[in-house]
C-alpha positions in Angstrom: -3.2 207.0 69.3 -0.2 205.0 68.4 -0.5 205.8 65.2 0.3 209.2 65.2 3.8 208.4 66.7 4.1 205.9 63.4 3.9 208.5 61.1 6.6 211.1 60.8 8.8 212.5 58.4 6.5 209.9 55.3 5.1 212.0 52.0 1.4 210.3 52.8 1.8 210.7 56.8 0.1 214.2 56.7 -3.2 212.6 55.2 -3.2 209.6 57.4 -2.4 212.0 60.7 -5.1 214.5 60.2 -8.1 211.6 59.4 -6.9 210.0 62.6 -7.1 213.2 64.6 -10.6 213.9 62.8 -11.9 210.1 63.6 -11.0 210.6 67.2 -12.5 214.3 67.7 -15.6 212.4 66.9 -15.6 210.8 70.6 -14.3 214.2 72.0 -16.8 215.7 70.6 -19.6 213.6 70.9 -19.0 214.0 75.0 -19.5 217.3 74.5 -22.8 217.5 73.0 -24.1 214.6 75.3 -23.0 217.1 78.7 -25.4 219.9 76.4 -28.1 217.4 75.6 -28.7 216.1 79.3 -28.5 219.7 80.4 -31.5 220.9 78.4 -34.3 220.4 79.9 -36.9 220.5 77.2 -35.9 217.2 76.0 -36.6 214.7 79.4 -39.4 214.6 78.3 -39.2 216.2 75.0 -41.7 219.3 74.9 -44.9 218.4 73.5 -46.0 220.4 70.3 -49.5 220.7 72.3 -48.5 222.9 75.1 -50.1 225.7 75.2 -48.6 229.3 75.0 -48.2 230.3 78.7 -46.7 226.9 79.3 -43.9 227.5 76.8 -43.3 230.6 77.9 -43.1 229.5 81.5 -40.4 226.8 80.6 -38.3 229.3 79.2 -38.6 231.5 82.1 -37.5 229.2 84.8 -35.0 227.5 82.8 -33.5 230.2 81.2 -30.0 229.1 82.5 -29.8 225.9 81.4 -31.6 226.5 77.7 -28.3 229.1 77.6 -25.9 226.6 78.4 -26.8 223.9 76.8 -28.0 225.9 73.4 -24.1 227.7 73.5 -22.7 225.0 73.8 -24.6 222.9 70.9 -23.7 226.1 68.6 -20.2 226.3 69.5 -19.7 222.3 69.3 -22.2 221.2 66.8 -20.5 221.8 64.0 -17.4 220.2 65.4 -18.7 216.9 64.2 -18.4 217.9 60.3 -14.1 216.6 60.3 -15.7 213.2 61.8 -17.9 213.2 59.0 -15.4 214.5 56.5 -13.2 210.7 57.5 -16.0 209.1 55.3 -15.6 211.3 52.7 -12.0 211.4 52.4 -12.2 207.4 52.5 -15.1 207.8 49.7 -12.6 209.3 47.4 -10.3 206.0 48.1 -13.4 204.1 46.2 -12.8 202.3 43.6 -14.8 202.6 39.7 -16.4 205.9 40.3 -15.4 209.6 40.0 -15.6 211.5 43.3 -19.2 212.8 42.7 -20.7 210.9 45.5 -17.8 212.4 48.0 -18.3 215.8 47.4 -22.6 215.6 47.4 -22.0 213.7 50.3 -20.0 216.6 52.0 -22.9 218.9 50.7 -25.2 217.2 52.4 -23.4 216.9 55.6 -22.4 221.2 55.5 -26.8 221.5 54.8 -27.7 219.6 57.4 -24.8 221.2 60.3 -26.6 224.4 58.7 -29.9 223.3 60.2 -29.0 221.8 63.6 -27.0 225.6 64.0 -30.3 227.5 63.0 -32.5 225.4 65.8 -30.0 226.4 68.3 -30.2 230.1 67.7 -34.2 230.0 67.5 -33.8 228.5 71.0 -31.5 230.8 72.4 -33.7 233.9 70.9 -36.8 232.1 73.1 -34.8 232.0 75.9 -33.4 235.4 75.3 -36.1 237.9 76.1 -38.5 235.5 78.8 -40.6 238.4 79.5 -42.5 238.7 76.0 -45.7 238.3 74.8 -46.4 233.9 75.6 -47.4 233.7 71.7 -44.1 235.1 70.4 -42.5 232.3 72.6 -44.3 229.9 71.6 -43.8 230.8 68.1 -39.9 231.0 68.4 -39.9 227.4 69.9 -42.1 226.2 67.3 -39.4 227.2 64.6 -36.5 225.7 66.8 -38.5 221.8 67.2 -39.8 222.2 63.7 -35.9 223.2 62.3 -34.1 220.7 64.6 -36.4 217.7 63.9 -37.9 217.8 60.2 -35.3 219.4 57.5 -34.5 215.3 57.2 -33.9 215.9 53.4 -30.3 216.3 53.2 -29.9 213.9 56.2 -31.4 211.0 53.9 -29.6 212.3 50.9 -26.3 212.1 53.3 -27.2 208.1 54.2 -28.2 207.3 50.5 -24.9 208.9 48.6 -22.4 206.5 51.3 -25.0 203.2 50.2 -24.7 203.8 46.6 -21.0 204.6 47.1 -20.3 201.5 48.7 -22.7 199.6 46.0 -20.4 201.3 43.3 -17.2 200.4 45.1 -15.6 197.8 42.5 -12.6 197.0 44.0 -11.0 193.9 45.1 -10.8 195.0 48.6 -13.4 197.7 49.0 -12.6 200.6 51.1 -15.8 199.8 53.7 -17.7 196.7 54.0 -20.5 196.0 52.1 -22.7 195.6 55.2 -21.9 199.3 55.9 -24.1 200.3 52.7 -27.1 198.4 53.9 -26.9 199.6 57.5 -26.4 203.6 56.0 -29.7 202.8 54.2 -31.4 201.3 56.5 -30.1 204.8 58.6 -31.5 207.2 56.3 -35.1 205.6 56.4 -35.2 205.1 60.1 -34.7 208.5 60.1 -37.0 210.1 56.9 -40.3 209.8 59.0 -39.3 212.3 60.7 -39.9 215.0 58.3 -44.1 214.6 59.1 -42.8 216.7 62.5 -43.7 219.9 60.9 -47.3 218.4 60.2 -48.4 216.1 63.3 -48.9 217.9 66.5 -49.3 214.1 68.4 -48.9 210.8 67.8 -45.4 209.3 67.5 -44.8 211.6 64.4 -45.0 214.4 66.3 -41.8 216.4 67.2 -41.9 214.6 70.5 -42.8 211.2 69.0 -41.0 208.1 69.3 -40.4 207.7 65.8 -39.4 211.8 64.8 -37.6 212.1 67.6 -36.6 208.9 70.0 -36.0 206.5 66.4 -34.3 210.0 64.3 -31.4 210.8 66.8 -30.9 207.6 68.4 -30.3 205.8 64.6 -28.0 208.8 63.9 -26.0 208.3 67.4 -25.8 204.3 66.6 -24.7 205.3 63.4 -21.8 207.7 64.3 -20.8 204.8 67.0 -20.4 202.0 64.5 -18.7 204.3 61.9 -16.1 205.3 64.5 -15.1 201.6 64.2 -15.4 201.1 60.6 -13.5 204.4 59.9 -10.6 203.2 62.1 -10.5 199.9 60.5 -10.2 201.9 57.0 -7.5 204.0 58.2 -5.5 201.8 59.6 -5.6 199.9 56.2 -5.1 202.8 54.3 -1.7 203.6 56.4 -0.9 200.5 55.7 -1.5 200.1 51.9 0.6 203.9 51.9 3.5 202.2 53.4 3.1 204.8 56.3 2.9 202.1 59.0 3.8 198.4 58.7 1.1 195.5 58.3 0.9 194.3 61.9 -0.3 191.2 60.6 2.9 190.9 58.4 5.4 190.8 60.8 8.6 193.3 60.3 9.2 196.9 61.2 6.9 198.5 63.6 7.3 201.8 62.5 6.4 203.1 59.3 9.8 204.2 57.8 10.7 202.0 55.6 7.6 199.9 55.8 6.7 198.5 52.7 3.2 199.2 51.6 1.0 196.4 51.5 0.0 196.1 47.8 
C-alpha cells in the first residue's frame, strides 16, 4: 500500500489512488464472500436438482439461519467486486489502436452479470423466508435461485471474450497486459460456457451441481480474479510510473513521485 503514500498533491494521482484502492478491495472483498460461501450450507455438497420437494423444503427449514446469513451477506457484498472489475476496464481504455468500445461493453457485461448473482440471492432468501409453505412452492423458489445463479453464463462469456480481443487489438509497443492474459481470459470464458446446460440437465456433471456447471464455472472465475489481482497491480504500477506519479524503481532516483519523471 506504499503507493498511496507516493501519490499526493500530482494532477494524475487521483486516477492512480482510486484503481489501487479498487484492486485491493478485490481481496477485501473476496474474504468476505468466501466467510458467506462456507456458511451456506446448500453448497457442501451442492444441492442436487433431483431432490425431491419435501427435501427442499426441509433444508430450508433447518437451515433457515445460515441460508439468511450467508444470502445477506452475498447481497450486500456481491456487488462489491464490480470496482475490482472496473481496474481492467479503466486499464482497457489505456489500450492502444482501438476506441474504447471494448471497455465500456466490457463494463456492460460485468453490471448484467452482478445483476444476476444479486437476483439468485433474493430467490434464496424468499425460500428461506416463509419455511412453513406449501414443499412445491419451495422447491420452486430454489429452482429459480440454482437456475439464476449457475446458467445466465451469456454475459459472463461475453465479459471473458471483450478483454481477449482487447488484448489481441492492443497495438502498442508495450501493451497495457500481457498477451498471455488474452488467451488465459478465453480459455476462462469457455471453461465457464457449459454451464449454461444447468437450466436443462437435472444430473450428470451439467447439472446445477455438476462438476463442470458448478465445481469447473466458479473455480475458473476465482483462479481468474486471483491471477488478475497480480496482473492489474503490475499494470498499475506501470501506469504510475509512465504518469510520472511515482518513480521507476528500476531507474534509480527519487522515491517519491514529485518530481519523478515519467517513464516515457
Amino acid at each position: 500500500m506504499q503507493i498511496l503514500e507516493q501519490v499526493q498533491d500530482l494532477p494524475k494521482a487521483g486516477n492512480i489512488r482510486a484503481q489501487w484502492v479498487c484492486l485491493w478491495s478485490g481481496p477485501a472483498v473476496g474474504l468476505v464472500l468466501l466467510v458467506a460461501l462456507v456458511a451456506f450450507p446448500g453448497f457442501w455438497p451442492p444441492m442436487s436438482p433431483t431432490l425431491p420437494a419435501e427435501e427442499v423444503a426441509r433444508f430450508y427449514a433447518e437451515n433457515t439461519a445460515w441460508i439468511r446469513f450467508s444470502q445477506v451477506t452475498f447481497n450486500l457484498c456481491g456487488i462489491m467486486v464490480v470496482p475490482f472489475f472496473m481496474v481492467i476496464v479503466a486499464q482497457m481504455k489505456r489500450m492502444h489502436g482501438q476506441s474504447h468500445v471494448f471497455a465500456y461493453c466490457y463494463l456492460t457485461a460485468l453490471v448484467s452479470g452482478a445483476t444476476f448473482f444479486a437476483l439468485s440471492n433474493i430467490f434464496f432468501l424468499v425460500a428461506a423466508f416463509r419455511p412453513e409453505r406449501d414443499p412445491e412452492l419451495t422447491m420452486l423458489l430454489n429452482d429459480l435461485a440454482w437456475i439464476v445463479l449457475i446458467a445466465p453464463i451469456g454475459m459472463v462469456f461475453c465479459q471473458f471474450m471483450l478483454l481477449a480481443v482487447a488484448v489481441k487489438f492492443d497495438t502498442g509497443p508495450d501493451p497495457v497486459f500481457p498477451r498471455w492474459v488474452g488467451t488465459y481470459s478465453l480459455i476462462t470464458g469457455l471453461a465457464m460456457m457449459p454451464s449454461a446446460c444447468a437450466a436443462v440437465f437435472q444430473t450428470g456433471p451439467l447439472a446445477w451441481d455438476g462438476l463442470i456447471s458448478f465445481w469447473l464455472r466458479n473455480g475458473a472465475f476465482a483462479a481468474f480474479m486471483i491471477v488478475m489481482f497480480f496482473v492489474l497491480r503490475a499494470a498499475v504500477l506501470r501506469q504510475a510510473v509512465e504518469d510520472g506519479v511515482i518513480a521507476d524503481p528500476g531507474a534509480g532516483g527519487p522515491q517519491a513521485g514529485v518530481g519523478a519523471p515519467a517513464a516515457r
